[in-house]
C-alpha positions as CSV (number, residue, x, y, z in Angstrom):
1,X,-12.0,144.8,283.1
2,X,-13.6,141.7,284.1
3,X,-17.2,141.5,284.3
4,X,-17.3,139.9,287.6
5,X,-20.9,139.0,287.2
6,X,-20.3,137.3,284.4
7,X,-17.4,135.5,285.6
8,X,-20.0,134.5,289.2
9,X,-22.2,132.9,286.3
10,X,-19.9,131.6,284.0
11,X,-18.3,129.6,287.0
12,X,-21.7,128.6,288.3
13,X,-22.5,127.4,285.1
14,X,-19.3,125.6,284.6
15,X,-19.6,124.4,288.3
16,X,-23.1,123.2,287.7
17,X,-22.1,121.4,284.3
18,X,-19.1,119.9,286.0
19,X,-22.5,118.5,289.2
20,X,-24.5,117.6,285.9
21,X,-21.5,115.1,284.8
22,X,-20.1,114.3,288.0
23,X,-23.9,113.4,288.9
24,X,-24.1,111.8,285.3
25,X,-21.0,109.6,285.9
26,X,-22.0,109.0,289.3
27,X,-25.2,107.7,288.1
28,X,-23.3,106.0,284.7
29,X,-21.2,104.6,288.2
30,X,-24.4,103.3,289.8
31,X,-25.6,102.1,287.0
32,X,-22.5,100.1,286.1
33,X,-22.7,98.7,289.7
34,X,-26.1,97.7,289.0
35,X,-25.4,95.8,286.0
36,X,-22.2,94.0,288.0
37,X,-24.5,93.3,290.6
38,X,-27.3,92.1,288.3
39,X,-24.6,90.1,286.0
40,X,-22.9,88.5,289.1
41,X,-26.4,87.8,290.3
42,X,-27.5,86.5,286.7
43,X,-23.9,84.9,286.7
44,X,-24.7,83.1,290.7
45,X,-28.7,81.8,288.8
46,X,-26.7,80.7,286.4
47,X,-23.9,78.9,288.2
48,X,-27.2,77.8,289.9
49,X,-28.9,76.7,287.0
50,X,-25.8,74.9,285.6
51,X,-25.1,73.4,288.8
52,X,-28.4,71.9,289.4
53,X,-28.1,70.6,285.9
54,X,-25.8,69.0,286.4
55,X,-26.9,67.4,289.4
56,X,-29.6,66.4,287.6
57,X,-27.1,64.9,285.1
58,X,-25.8,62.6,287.6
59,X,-28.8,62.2,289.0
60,X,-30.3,60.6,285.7
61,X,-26.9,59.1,285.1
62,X,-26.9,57.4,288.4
63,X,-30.7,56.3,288.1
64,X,-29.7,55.0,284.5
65,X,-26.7,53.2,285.9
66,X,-28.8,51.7,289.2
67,X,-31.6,51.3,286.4
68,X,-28.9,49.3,284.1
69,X,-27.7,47.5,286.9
70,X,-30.9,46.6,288.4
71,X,-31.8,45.1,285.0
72,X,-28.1,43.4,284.4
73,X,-28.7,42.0,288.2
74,X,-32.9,41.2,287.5
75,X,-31.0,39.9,284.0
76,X,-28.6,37.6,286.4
77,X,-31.1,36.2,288.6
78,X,-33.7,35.4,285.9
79,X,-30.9,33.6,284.3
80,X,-29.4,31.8,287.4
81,X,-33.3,30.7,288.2
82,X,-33.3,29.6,284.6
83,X,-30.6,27.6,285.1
84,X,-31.0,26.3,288.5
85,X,-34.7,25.5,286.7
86,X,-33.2,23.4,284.2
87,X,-30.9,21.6,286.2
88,X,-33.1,20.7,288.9
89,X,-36.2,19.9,286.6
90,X,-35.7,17.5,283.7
91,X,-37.0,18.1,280.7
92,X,-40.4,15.8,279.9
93,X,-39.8,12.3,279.4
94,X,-41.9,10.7,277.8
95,X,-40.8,7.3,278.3
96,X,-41.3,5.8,282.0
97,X,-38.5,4.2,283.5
98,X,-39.2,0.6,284.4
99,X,-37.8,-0.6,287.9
100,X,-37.9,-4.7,287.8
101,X,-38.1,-6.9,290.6
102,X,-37.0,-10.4,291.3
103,X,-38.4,-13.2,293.6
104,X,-36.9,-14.9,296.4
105,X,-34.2,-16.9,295.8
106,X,-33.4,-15.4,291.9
107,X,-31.6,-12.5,291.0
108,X,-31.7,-9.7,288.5
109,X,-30.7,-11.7,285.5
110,X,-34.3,-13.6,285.5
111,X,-35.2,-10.3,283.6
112,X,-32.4,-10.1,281.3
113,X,-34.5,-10.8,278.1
114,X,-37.2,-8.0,278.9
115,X,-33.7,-5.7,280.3
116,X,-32.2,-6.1,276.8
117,X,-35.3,-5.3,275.0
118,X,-36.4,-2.6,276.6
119,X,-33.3,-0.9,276.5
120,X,-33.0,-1.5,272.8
121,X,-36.7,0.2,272.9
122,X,-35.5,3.4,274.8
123,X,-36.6,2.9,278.4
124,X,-34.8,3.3,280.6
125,X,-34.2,0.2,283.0
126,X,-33.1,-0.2,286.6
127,X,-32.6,-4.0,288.1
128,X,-31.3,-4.0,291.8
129,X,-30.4,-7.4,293.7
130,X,-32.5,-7.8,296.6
131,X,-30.3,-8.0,300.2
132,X,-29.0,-11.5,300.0
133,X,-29.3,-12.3,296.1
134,X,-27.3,-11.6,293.1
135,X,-24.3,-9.3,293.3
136,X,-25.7,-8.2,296.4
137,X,-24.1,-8.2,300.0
138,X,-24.7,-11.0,302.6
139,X,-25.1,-9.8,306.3
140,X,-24.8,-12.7,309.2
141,X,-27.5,-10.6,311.1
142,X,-31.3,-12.2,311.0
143,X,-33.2,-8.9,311.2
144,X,-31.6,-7.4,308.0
145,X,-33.6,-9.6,305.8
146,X,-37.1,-8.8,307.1
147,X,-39.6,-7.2,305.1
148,X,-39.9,-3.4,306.2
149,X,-36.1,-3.4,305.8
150,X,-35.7,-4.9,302.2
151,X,-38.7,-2.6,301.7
152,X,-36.3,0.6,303.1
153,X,-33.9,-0.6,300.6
154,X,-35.9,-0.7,297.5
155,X,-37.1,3.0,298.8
156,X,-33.9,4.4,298.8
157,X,-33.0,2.7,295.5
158,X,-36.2,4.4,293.4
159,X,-35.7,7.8,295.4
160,X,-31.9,7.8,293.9
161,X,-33.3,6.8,290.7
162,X,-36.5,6.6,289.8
163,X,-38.5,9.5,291.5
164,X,-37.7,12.3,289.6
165,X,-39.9,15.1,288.7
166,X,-41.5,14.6,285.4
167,X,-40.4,10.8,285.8
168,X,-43.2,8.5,285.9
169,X,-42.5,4.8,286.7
170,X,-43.4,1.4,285.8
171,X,-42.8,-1.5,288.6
172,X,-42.5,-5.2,287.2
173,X,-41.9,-7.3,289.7
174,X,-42.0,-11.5,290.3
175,X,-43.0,-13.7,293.2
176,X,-41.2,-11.9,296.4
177,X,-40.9,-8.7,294.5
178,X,-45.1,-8.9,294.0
179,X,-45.1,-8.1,297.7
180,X,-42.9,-5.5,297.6
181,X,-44.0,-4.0,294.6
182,X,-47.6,-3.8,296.1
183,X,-46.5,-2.5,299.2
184,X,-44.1,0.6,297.2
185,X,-47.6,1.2,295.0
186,X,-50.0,1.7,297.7
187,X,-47.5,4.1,299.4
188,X,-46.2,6.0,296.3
189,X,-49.6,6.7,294.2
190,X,-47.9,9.4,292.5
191,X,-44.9,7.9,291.6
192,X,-45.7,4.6,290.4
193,X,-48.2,4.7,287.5
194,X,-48.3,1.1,286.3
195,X,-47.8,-2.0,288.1
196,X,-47.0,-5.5,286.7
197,X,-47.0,-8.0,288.8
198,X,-45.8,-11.9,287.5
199,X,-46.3,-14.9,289.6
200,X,-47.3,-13.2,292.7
201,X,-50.3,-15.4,294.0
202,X,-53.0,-13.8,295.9
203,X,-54.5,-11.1,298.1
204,X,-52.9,-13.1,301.3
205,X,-50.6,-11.3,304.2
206,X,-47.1,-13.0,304.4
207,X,-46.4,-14.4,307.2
208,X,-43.1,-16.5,308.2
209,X,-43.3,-20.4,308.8
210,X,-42.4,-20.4,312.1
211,X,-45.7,-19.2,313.1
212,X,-47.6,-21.4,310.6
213,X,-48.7,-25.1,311.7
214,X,-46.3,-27.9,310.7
215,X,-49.3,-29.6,309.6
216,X,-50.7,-26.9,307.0
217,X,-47.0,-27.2,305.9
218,X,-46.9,-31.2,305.3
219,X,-50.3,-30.5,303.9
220,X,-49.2,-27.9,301.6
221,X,-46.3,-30.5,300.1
222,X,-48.4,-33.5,299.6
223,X,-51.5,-31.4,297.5
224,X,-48.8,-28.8,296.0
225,X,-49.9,-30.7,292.6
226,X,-53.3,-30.3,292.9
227,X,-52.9,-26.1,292.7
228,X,-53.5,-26.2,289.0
229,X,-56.9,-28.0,289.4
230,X,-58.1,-24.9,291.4
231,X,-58.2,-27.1,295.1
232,X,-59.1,-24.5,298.3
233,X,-57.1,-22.4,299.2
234,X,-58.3,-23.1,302.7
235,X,-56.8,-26.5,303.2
236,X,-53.3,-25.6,301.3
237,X,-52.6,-22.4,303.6
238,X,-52.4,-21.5,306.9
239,X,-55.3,-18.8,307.6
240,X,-53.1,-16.5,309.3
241,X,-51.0,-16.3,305.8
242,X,-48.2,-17.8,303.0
243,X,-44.8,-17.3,301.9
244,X,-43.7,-17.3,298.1
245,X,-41.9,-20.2,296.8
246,X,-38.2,-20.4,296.6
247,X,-37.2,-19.2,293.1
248,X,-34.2,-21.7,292.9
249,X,-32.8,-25.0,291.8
250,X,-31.0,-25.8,295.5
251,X,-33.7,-28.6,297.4
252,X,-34.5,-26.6,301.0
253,X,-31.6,-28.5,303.0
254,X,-29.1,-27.1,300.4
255,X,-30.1,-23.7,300.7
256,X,-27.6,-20.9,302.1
257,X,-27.6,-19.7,305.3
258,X,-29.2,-16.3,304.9
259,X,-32.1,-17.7,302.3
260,X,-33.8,-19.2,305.6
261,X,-33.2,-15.9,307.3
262,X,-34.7,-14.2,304.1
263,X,-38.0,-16.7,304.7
264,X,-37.7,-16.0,308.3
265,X,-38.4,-12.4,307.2
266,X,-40.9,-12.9,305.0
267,X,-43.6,-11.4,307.3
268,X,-46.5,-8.8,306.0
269,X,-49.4,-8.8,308.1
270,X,-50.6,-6.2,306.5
271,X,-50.7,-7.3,303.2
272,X,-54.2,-9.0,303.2
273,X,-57.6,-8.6,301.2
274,X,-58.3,-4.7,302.7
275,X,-54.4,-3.5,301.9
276,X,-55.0,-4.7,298.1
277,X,-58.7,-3.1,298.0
278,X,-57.0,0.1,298.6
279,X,-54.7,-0.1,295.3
280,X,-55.6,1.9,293.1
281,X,-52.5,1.9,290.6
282,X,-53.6,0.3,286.9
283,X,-51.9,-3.4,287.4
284,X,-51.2,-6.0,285.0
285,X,-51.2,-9.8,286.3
286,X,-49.4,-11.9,284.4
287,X,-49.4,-16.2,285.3
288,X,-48.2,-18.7,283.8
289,X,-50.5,-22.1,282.9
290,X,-48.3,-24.5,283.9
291,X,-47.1,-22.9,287.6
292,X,-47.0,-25.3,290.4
293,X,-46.2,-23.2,292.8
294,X,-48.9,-20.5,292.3
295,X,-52.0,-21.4,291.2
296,X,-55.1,-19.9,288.6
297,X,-57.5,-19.6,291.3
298,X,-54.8,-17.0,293.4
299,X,-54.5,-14.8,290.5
300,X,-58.2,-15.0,289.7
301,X,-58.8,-13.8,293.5
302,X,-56.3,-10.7,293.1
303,X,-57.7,-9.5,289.8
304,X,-60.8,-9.1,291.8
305,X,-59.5,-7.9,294.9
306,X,-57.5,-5.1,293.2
307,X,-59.5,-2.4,291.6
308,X,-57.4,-1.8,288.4
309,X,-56.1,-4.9,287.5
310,X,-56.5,-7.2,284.5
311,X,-54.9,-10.9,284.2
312,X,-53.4,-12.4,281.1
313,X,-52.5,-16.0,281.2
314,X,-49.7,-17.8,279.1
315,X,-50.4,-21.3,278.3
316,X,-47.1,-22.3,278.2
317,X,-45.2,-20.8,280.6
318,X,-44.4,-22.0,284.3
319,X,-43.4,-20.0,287.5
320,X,-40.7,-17.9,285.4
321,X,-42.6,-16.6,282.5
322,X,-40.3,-13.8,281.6
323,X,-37.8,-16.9,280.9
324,X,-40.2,-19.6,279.4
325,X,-42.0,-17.3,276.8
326,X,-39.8,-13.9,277.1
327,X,-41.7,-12.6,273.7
328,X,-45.0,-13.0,275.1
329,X,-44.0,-10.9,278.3
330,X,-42.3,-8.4,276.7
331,X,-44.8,-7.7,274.2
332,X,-47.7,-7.9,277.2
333,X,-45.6,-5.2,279.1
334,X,-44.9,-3.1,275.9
335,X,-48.6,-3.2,275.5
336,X,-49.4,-2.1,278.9
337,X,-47.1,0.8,279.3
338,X,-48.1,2.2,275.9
339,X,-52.0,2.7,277.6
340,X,-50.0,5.3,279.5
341,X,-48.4,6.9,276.9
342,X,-51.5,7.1,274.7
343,X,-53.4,8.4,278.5
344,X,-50.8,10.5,279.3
């Protein structure tokens, strides 16, 4: 027979040994779900992590590339200001450029000597033919030989030219081209560091001959001779002004048509003792002995007048000394526009 009580406790021992492992499986179960959960959870930080890494990646990568390209574009610009630098600002010269100046009724070639040696010396030389003169055009119209406009001309000329940054300039200029000269150095102190000035006459405004007396004009003709004997100035010129001689060979009735419309036009009223007082720029006079037509006593007046000026005299040289003694001028002006190198 069956012990009955020990069959009630054998099964309640086996049932409570099959709860003890269904309990430890359900627990193994939990646990396993636990671990899932924590691993998917680990797995979702670590997506996390990864994913912001690599965000960060790109991040950098991006900042490295904007960083790169940032420098390549600073890189660009430095170099494009560089270059627009160099193009637009020469390099130092040290040589001036020289800018000459006829008279009225000459041309450029009066300077050809001192345009042939200073080239050979490395300066660089500019020439222009005043309205009227030389290669230059002819107009039929009055007004376009007056002063202020062959002034506006000679402007445009040395901004195209001369008036560069870095650039300095020399003006030499002779008789008419004094005036001018003058008038270009008292408005461009910056520009224009030396100032040579050959045959000009004196600190006296320009004024045309229709306003001057016929009489100071006869006058004028008959005592032209007596200039080089230092006679007044006050009985030779009008008070109100002068004009500059006529640089040709033609007598007066043979001239052209527009040289009397150039003398017309020779009017500067402001170009008297005051106007001259007020340049500053170093100036070199240069006047020939033997001149007729402008005399010792003029030039003697304008290296007083003009603060910086100093006059050298050629004994044997006329009106034109840049053709009568060319080696003597040249070397005078070499001389004079090596003080600004050696200054400078």
């Amino acid at each position: 027979m069956i012990d009955e009580k020990r069959l009630i406790f054998d099964i309640d021992s086996h049932d409570k040994t099959l709860l003890k492992k269904s309990d430890k499986i359900e627990k193994f179960h939990s646990t396993v779900t636990l671990n899932e959960n924590a691993t998917s959870k680990f797995d979702d930080t670590c997506k996390s992590t990864d994913n912001k890494e690599t965000s960060k990646l790109k991040l950098k990568q991006q900042l490295e590339e904007s960083e790169n390209g940032g420098t390549e574009k600073n890189v660009e610009e430095q170099n494009s200001k560089e270059s627009l630098m160099d193009s637009t600002i020469p390099k130092k010269i040290r040589k001036p450029i020289i800018v000459f100046l006829h008279g009225f009724g000459s041309s450029a070639e009066v300077f050809e000597n001192q345009l042939q040696y200073f080239s050979m010396m490395g300066y660089p030389c500019i020439a222009p033919d005043l309205l009227g003169h030389g290669m230059s055009s002819v107009p039929d119209k009055k007004r376009d030989y007056h002063f202020d406009k062959l002034l506006n001309d000679l402007e445009e000329v040395l901004y195209h030219y001369a008036f560069k940054f870095g650039q300095k300039c020399v003006l030499v200029a002779h008789n008419y081209g004094c005036s001018l000269a003058t008038a270009l150095a008292n408005k461009y102190t910056h520009e224009i560091h030396r100032l040579v000035l050959i045959s000009g006459g004196g600190p006296i405004p320009l004024v045309s001959p229709t306003k001057e007396g016929a009489c100071h004009c006869c006058l004028r003709i008959i005592l032209s001779p007596l200039l080089m004997c230092g006679f007044r100035r006050d009985i030779l010129y009008a008070t109100r002004g002068r004009q500059h001689p006529y640089c040709g060979s033609e007598q007066k009735n043979q001239w052209p048509l527009h040289m009397k419309y150039v003398l017309d036009g020779m009017s500067w009223p402001e170009g008297d003792y005051l106007f001259h007082r007020r340049v500053c720029v170093p100036t070199l006079l240069i006047h020939g002995l033997k001149d007729d037509k402008v005399s010792l006593v003029q030039e003697c007046q304008m290296e007083r007048t003009m603060p910086k000026a100093n006059l050298e005299a050629i004994s044997r040289a006329g009106h034109l000394p840049m053709i009568d003694t060319p080696n003597q001028v040249n070397h005078m002006i070499h001389c004079f526009i090596n003080l600004l190198s050696k200054k400078t």
